[in-house]
KEKE-3310 file (N, C-alpha, C; in steps of 0.2 Angstrom, whole numbers, plus 5000, padded with zeros to 4 digits):
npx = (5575:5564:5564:5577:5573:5564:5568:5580:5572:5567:5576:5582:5571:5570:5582:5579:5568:5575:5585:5574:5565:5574:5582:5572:5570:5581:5581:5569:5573:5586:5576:5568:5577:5581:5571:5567:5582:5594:5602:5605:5598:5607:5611:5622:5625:5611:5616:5626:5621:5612:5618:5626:5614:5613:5626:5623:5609:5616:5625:5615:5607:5618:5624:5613:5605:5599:5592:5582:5568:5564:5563:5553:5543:5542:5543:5528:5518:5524:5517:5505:5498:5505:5506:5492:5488:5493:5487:5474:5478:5480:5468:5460:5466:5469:5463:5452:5442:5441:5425:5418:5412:5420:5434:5431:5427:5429:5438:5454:5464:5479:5489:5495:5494:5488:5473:5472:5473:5478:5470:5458:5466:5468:5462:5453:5455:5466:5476:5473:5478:5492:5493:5492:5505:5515:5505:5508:5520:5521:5513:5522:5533:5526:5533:5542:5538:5540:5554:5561:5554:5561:5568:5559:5549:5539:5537:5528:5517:5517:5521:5512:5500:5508:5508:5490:5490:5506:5515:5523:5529:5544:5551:5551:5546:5531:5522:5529:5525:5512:5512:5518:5510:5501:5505:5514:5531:5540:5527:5528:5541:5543:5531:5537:5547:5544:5537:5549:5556:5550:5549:5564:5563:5557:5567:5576:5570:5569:5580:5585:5577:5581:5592:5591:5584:5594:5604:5594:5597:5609:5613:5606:5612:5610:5617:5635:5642:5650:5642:5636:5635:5632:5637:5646:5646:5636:5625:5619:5617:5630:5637:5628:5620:5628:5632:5618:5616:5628:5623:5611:5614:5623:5615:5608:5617:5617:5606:5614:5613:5600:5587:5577:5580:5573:5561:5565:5571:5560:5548:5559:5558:5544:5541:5551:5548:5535:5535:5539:5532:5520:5524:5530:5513:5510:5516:5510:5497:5498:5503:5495:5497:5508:5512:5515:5506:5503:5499:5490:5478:5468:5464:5450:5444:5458:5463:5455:5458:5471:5473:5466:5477:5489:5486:5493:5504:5519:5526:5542:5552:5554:5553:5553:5568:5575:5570:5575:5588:5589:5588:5575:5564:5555:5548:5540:5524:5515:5526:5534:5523:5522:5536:5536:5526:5532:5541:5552:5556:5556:5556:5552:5563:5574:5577:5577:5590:5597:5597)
npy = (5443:5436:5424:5418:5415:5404:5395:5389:5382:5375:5368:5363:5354:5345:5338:5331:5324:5316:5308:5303:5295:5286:5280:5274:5264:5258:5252:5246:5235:5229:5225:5216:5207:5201:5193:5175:5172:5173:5185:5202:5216:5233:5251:5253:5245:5248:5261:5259:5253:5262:5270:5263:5263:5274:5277:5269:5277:5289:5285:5279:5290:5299:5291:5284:5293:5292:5282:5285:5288:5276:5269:5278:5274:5262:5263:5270:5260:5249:5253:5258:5246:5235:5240:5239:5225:5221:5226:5219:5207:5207:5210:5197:5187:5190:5183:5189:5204:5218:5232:5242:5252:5252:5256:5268:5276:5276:5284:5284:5287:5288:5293:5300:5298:5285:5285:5297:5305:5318:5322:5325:5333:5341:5344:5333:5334:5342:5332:5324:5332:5330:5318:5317:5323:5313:5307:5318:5318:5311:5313:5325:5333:5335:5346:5340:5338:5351:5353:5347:5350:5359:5351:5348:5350:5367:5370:5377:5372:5359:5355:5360:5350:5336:5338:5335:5325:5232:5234:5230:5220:5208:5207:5221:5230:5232:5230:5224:5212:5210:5206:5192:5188:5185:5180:5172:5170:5166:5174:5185:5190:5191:5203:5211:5214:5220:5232:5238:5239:5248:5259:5259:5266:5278:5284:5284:5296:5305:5311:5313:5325:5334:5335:5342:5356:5358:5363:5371:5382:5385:5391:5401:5410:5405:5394:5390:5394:5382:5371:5374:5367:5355:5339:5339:5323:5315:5321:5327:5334:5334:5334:5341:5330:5321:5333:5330:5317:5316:5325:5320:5310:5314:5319:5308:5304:5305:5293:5285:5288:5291:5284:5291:5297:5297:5298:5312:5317:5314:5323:5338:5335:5337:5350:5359:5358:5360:5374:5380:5379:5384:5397:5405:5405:5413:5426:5428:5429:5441:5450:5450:5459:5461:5447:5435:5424:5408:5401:5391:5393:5397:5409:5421:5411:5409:5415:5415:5400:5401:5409:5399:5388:5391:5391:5381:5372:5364:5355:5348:5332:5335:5334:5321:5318:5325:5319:5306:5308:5310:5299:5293:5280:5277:5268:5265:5267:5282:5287:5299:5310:5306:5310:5325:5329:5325:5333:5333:5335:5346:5355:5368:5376:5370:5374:5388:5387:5388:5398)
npz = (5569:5576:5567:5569:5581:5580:5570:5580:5589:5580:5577:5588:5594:5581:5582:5594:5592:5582:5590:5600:5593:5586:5597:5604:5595:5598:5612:5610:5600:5610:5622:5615:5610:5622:5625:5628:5627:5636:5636:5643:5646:5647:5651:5644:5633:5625:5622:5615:5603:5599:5591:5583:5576:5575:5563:5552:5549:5544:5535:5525:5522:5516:5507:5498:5493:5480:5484:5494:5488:5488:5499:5506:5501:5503:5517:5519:5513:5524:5535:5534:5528:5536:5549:5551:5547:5558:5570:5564:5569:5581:5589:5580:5589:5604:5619:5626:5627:5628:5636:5621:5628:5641:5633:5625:5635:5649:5662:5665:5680:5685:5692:5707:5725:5736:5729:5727:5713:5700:5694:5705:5714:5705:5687:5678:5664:5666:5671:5657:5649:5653:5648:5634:5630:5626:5615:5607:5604:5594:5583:5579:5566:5554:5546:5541:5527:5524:5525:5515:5504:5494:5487:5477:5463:5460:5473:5481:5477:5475:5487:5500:5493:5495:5509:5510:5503:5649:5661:5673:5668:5666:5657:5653:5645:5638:5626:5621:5630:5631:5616:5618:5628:5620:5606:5608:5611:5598:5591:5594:5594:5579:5577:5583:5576:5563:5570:5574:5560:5557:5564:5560:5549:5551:5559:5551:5540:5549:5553:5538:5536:5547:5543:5532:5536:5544:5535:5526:5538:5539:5525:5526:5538:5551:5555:5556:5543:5535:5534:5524:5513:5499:5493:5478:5471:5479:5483:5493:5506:5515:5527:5537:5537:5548:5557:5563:5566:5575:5586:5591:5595:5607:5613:5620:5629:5643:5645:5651:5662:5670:5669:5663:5653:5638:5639:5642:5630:5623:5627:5624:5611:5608:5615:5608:5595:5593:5599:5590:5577:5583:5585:5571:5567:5577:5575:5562:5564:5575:5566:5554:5541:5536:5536:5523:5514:5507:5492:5494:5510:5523:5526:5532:5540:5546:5558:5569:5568:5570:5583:5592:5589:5598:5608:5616:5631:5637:5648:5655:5659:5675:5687:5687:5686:5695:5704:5704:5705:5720:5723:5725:5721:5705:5699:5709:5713:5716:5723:5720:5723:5736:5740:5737:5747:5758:5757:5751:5738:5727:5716:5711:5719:5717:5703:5703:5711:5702:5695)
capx = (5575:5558:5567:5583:5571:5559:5575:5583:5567:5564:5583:5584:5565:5573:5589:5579:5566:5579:5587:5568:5563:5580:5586:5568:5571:5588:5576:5564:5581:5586:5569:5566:5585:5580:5565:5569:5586:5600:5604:5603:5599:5609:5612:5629:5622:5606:5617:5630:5615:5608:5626:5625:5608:5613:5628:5616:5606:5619:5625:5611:5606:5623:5626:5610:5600:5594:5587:5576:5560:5560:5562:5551:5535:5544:5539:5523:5516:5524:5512:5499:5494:5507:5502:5483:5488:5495:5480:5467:5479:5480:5460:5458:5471:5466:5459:5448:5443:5438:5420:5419:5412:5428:5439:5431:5423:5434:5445:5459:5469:5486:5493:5494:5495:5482:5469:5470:5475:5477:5463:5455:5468:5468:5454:5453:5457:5475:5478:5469:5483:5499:5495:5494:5511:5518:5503:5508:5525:5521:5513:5527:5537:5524:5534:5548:5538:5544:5560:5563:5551:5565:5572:5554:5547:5536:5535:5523:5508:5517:5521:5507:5497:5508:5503:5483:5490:5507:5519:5528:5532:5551:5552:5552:5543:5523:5518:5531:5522:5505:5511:5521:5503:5493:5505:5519:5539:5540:5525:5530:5547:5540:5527:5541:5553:5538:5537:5556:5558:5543:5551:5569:5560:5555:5570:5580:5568:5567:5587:5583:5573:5585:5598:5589:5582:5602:5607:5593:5599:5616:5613:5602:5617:5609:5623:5640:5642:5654:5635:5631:5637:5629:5641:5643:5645:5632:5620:5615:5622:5631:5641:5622:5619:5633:5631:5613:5620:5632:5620:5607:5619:5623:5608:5606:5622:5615:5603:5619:5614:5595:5580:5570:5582:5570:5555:5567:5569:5552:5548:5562:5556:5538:5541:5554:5547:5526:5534:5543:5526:5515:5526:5525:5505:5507:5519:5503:5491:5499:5505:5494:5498:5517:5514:5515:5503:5506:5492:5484:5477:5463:5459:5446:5446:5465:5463:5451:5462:5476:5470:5465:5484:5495:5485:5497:5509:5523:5534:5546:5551:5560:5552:5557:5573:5577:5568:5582:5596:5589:5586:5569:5561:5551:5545:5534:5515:5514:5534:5534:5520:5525:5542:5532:5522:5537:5547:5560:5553:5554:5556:5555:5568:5581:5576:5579:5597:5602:5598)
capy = (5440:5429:5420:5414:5409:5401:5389:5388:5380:5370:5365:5360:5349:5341:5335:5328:5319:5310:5305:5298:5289:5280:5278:5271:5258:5255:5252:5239:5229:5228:5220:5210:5205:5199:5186:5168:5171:5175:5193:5207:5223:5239:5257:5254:5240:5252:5266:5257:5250:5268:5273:5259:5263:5284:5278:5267:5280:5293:5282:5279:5297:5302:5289:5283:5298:5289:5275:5286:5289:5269:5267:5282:5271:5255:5264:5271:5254:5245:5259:5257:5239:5230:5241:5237:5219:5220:5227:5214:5201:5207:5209:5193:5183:5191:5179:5193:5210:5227:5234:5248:5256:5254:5260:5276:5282:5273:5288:5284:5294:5283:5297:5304:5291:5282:5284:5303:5309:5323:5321:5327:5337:5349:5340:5328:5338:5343:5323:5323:5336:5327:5311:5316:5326:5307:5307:5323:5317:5306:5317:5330:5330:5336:5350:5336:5338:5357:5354:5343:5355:5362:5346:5346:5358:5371:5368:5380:5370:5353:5353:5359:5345:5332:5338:5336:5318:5227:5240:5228:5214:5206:5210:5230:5234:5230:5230:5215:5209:5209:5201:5186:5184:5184:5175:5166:5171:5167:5177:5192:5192:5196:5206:5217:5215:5223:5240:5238:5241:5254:5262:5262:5270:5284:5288:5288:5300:5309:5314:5317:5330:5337:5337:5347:5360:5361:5362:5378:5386:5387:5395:5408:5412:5401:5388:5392:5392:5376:5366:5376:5363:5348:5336:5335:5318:5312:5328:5326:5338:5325:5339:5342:5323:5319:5335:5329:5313:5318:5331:5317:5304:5319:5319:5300:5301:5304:5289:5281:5290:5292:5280:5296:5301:5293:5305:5320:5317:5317:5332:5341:5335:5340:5356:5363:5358:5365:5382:5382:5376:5390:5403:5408:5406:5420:5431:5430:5432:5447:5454:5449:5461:5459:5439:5432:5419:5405:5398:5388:5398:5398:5416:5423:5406:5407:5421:5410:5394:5400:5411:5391:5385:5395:5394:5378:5372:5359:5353:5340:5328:5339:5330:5313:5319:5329:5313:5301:5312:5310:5292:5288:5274:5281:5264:5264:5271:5288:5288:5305:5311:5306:5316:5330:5330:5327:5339:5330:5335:5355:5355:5377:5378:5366:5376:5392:5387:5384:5402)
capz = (5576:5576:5561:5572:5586:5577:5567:5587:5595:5578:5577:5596:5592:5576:5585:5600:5588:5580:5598:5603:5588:5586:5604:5608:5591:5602:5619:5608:5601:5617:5625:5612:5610:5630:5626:5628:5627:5640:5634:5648:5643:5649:5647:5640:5627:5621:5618:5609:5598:5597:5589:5577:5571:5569:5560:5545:5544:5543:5529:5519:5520:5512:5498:5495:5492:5475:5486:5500:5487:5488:5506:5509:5496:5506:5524:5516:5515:5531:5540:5534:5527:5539:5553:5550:5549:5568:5575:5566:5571:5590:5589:5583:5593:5609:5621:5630:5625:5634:5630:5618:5634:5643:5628:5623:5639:5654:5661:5670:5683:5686:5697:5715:5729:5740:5726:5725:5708:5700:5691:5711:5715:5700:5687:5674:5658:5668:5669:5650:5643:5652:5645:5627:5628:5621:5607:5602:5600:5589:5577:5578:5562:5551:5544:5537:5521:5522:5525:5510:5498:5492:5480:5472:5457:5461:5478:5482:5477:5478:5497:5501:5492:5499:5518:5513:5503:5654:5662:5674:5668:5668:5647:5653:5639:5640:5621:5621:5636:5628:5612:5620:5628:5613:5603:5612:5610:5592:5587:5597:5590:5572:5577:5586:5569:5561:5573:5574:5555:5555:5570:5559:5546:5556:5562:5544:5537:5554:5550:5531:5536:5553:5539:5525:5541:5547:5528:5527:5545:5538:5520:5528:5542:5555:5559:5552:5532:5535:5535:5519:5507:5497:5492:5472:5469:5480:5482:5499:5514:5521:5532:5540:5540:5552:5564:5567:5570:5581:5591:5593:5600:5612:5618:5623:5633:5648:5646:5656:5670:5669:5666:5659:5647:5633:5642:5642:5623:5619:5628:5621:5602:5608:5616:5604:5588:5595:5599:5582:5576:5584:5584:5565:5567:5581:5568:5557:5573:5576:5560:5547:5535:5536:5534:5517:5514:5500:5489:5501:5516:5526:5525:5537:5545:5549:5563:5573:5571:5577:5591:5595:5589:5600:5617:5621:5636:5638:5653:5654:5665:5676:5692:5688:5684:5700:5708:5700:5709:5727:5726:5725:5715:5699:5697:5715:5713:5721:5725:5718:5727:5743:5743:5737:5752:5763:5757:5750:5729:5725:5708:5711:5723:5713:5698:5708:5714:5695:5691)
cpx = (5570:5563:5571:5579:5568:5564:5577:5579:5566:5571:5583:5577:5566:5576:5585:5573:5569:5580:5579:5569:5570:5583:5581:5568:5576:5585:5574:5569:5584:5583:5569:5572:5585:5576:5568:5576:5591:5604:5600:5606:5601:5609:5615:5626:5616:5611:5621:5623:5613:5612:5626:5620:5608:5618:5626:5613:5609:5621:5622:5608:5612:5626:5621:5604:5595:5589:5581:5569:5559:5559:5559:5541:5537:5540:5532:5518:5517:5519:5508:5496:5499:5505:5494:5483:5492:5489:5476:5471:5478:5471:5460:5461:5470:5462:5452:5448:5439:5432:5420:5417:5417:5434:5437:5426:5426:5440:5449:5464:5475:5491:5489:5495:5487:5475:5467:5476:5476:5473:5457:5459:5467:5462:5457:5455:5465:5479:5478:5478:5489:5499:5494:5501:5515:5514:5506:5516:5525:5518:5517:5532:5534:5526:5540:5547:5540:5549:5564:5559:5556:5569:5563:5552:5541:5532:5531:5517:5510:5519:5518:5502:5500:5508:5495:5484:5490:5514:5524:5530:5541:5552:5555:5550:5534:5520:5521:5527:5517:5507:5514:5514:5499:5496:5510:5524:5538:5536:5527:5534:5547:5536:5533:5547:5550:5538:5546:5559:5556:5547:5561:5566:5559:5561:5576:5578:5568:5577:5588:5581:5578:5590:5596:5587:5590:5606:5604:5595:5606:5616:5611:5605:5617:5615:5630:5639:5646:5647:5634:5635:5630:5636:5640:5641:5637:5625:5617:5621:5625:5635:5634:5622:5621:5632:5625:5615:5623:5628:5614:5610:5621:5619:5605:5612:5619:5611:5607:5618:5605:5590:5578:5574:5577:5564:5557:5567:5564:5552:5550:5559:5550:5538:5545:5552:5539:5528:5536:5540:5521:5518:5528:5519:5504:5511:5512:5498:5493:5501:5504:5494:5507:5519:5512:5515:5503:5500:5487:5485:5469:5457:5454:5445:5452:5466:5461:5456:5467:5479:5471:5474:5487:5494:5489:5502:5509:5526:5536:5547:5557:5560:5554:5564:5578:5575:5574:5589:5595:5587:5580:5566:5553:5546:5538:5529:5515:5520:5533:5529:5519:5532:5537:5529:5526:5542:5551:5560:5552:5556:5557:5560:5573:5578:5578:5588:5600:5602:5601)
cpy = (5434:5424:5413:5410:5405:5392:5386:5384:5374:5365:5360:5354:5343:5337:5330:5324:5314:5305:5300:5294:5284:5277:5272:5264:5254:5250:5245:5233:5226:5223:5216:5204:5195:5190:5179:5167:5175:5184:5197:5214:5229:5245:5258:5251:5244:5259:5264:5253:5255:5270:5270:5261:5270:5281:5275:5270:5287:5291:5281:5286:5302:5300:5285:5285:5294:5282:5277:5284:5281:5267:5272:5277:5264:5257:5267:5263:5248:5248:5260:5249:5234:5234:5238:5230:5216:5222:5223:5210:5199:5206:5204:5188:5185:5187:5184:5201:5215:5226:5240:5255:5259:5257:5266:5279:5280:5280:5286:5288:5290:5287:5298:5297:5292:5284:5294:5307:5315:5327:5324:5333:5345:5348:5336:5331:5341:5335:5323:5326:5332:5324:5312:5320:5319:5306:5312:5323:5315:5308:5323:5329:5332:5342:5347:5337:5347:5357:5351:5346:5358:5356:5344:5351:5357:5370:5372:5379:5363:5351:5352:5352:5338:5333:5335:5327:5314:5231:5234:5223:5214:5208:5218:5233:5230:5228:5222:5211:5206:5204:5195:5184:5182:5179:5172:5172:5173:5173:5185:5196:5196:5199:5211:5218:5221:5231:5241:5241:5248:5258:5266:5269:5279:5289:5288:5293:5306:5314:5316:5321:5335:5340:5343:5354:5364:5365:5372:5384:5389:5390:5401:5412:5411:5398:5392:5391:5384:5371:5370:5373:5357:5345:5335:5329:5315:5317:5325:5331:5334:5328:5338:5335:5321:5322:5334:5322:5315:5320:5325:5311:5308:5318:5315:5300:5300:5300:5282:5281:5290:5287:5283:5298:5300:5299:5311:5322:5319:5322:5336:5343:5339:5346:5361:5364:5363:5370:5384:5381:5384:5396:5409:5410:5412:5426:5433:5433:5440:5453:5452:5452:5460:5450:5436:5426:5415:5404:5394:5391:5398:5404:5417:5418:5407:5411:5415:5404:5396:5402:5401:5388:5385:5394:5384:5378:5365:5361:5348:5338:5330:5337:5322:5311:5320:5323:5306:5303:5310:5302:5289:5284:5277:5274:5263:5269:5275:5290:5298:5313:5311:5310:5322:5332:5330:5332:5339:5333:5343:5358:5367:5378:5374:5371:5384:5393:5388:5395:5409)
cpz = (5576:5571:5566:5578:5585:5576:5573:5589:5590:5576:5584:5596:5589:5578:5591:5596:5585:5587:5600:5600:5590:5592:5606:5604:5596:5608:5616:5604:5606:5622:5620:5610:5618:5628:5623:5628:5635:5641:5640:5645:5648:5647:5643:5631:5622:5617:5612:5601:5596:5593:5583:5573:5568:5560:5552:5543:5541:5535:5522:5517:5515:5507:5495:5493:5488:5478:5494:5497:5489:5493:5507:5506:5504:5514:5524:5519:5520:5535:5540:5533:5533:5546:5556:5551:5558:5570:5573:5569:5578:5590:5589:5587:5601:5613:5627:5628:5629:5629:5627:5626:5637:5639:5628:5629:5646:5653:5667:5673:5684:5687:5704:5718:5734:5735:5726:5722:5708:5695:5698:5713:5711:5695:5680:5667:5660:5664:5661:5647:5646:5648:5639:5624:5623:5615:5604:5599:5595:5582:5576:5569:5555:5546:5541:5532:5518:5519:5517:5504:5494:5486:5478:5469:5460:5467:5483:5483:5479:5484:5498:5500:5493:5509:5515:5510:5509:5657:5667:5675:5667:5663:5648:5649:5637:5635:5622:5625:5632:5622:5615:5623:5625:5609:5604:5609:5604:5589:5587:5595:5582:5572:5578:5580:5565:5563:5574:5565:5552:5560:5566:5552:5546:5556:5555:5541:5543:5551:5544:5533:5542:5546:5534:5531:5542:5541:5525:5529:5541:5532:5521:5535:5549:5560:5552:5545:5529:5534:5531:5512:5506:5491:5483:5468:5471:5480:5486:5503:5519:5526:5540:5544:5546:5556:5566:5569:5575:5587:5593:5598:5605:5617:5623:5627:5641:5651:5650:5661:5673:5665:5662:5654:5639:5634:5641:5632:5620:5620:5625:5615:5603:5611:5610:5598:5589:5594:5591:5578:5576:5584:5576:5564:5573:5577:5566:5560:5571:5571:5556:5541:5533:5535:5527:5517:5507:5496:5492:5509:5519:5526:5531:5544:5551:5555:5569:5574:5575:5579:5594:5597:5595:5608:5618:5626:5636:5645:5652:5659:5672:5685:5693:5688:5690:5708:5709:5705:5718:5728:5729:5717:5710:5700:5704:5716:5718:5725:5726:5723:5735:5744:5742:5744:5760:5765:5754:5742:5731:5722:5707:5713:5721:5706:5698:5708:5709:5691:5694)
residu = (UNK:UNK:UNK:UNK:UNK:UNK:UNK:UNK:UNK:UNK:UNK:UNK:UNK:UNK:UNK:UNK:UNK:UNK:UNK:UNK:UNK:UNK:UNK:UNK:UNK:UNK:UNK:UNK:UNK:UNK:UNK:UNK:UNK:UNK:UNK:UNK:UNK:UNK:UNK:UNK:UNK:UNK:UNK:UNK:UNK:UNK:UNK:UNK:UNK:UNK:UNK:UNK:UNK:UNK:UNK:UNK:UNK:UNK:UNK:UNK:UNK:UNK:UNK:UNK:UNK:UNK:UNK:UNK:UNK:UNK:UNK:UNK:UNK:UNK:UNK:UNK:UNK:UNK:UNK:UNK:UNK:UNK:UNK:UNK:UNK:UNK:UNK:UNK:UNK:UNK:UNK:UNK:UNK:UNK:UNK:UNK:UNK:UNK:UNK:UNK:UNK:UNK:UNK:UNK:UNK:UNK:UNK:UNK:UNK:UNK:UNK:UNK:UNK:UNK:UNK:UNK:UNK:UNK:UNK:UNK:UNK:UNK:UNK:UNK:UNK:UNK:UNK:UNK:UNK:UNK:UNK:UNK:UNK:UNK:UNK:UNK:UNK:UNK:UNK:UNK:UNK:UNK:UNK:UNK:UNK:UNK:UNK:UNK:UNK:UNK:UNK:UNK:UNK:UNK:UNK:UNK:UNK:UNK:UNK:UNK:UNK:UNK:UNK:UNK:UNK:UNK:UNK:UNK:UNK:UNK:UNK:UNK:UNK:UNK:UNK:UNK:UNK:UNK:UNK:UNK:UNK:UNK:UNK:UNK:UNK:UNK:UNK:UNK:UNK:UNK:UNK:UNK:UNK:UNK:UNK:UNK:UNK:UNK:UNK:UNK:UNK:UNK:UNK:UNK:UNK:UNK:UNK:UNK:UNK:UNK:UNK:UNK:UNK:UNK:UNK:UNK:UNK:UNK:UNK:UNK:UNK:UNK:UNK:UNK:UNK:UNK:UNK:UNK:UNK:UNK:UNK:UNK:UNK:UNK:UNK:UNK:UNK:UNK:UNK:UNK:UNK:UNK:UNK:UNK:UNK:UNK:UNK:UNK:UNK:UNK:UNK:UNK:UNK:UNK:UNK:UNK:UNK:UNK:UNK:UNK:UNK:UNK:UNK:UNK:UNK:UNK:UNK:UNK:UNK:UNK:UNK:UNK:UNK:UNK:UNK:UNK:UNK:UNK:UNK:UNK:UNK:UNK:UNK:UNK:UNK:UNK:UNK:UNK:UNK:UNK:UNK:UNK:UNK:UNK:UNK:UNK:UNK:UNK:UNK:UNK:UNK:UNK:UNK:UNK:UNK:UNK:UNK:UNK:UNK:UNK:UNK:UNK:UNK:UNK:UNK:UNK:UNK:UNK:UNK:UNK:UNK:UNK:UNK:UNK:UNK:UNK:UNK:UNK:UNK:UNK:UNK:UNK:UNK:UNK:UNK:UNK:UNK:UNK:UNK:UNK:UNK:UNK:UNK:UNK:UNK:UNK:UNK:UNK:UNK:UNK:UNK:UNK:UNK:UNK:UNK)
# end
């Protein structure tokens, strides 16, 4: 039983990481598609773009397995050395810079209305934990080199040691903002090619790994046995491949009808992948002699960590969401806050009705 829900919450995280990453690629296509030129970005336009971008990576994950290791060295090094060359460039290009003061010791609340947060209302570590729900997206995914363990020898020792190896401007997207300010149109457009290709990267090895996950679930009586193939010719699950496509394009439909669809994603990937995350390491917690640990382990340590691990909590955007429906504007400071206070916003009581 843990087994199935463990797979279910890491199955329904998997699906909703791909949906981010590649939808959000679709979003910066999109925006950057826009600058100096005529082109007007909609919902219809990003999804159709989001659809093209599954179908490529559906493809290269199904016939050209022999070509991932190179584009996985290929995205290794756009990540870091081309990465690294974005940030000195923005540093020195910059015609004005924060003080380190202001960077690592400036907290900002950029909630509540009339200048009361909820960094006052409730306290500044509440505020603290919302706002890294998107950092912690973004390292989610750390279990892809699990998933794929299984096409490497003696994967016992070698997983393991590859684990230890301007909000409103007219653009609608603020990084672009910032570059066209630092380094004009042209420069911003390469710049944004750069996290655009780093960004598709992401999201084909994000579906290699969804795929190999799905490909598991289904050998071990998860998902049907229909998903418990690999393809002879090419020796990839290309059955898998395609229902995580599929299920991830699902996902984004709603982004027809919803601004947040892109927030609701996250969340998802972050909520379903964490529990699917910490709830092994409460297995263990709780039934450490019933838990079979591998050659690297913590040991006495691991009690202590993760007690630590487990004490988190996710929500999703289920107030912007429910905000979206009655017609108010997400984009106006303390919007949300003032229906609240009206009356109008009660996120229990529509949550209530549904059950």
């Amino acid at each position: 039983m843990p087994f199935l829900i463990i797979t279910r919450f890491n199955l329904l995280g998997q699906v909703a990481v791909t949906t981010g990453i590649t939808f959000g690629l679709a979003g910066l296509i999109s925006t950057t598609a826009s600058v100096g030129t005529s082109y007007e970005a909609t919902a219809g336009k990003t999804l159709g773009i989001f659809a093209a971008l599954l179908v490529s990576q559906g493809i290269i994950n199904s016939f050209g397995v022999h070509l991932l290791r190179y584009l996985n060295n290929t995205s290794i090094l756009l990540h870091s050395v081309g990465i690294s060359c974005f940030c000195i460039a923005v540093l020195a290009k910059a015609p004005t810079h924060q003080s380190a003061k202001f960077v690592f010791s400036t907290f900002y609340d950029g909630t509540g209305v009339e200048g009361i947060g909820w960094s006052i209302r409730a306290s500044p570590a509440y505020v603290a934990a919302c706002g890294v729900l998107m950092s912690q997206y973004t390292i989610t995914g750390f279990d892809a080199s699990a998933h794929l363990s299984e096409e490497t020898r003696n994967a016992q020792w070698s997983a393991p040691l590859d684990f230890e190896s301007t909000v409103n401007s007219d653009i609608g997207q603020p990084v672009t903002q910032i570059l066209i300010d630092i380094f004009g149109e042209p420069g911003a457009i390469a710049l944004m090619a750069l996290i655009m290709v780093c960004v598709y990267h992401c999201g084909l090895f994000s579906m290699t790994s969804n795929s190999r996950m799905m490909f598991g679930f289904a050998r071990d009586g998860g998902l049907p046995h229909f998903f418990d193939n690999v393809d002879a010719k090419f020796r990839a699950p290309i059955r898998t491949i395609w229902l995580a496509a599929f299920l991830s394009f699902l996902l984004a439909v709603p982004s027809l009808g919803s601004t947040v669809a892109f927030s609701a994603a996250t969340s998802i990937a972050t909520i379903g992948l964490y529990i699917s995350y910490g709830l092994p390491i409460l297995v263990g917690l709780i039934w450490p002699r019933n838990f079979d640990k591998g050659p690297f382990n913590l040991r006495l340590a691991s009690r202590i960590i993760a007690l630590v691990a487990v004490l988190k909590w996710f929500t999703g955007p289920v107030r912007q969401i429910q905000a979206e429906r009655l017609g108010i504007d997400l984009e106006e400071p303390g919007a949300l806050e003032k229906a609240e206070a009206e009356g109008k916003l009660d996120v229990d009581a529509d949550i209530a009705k549904t059950k």
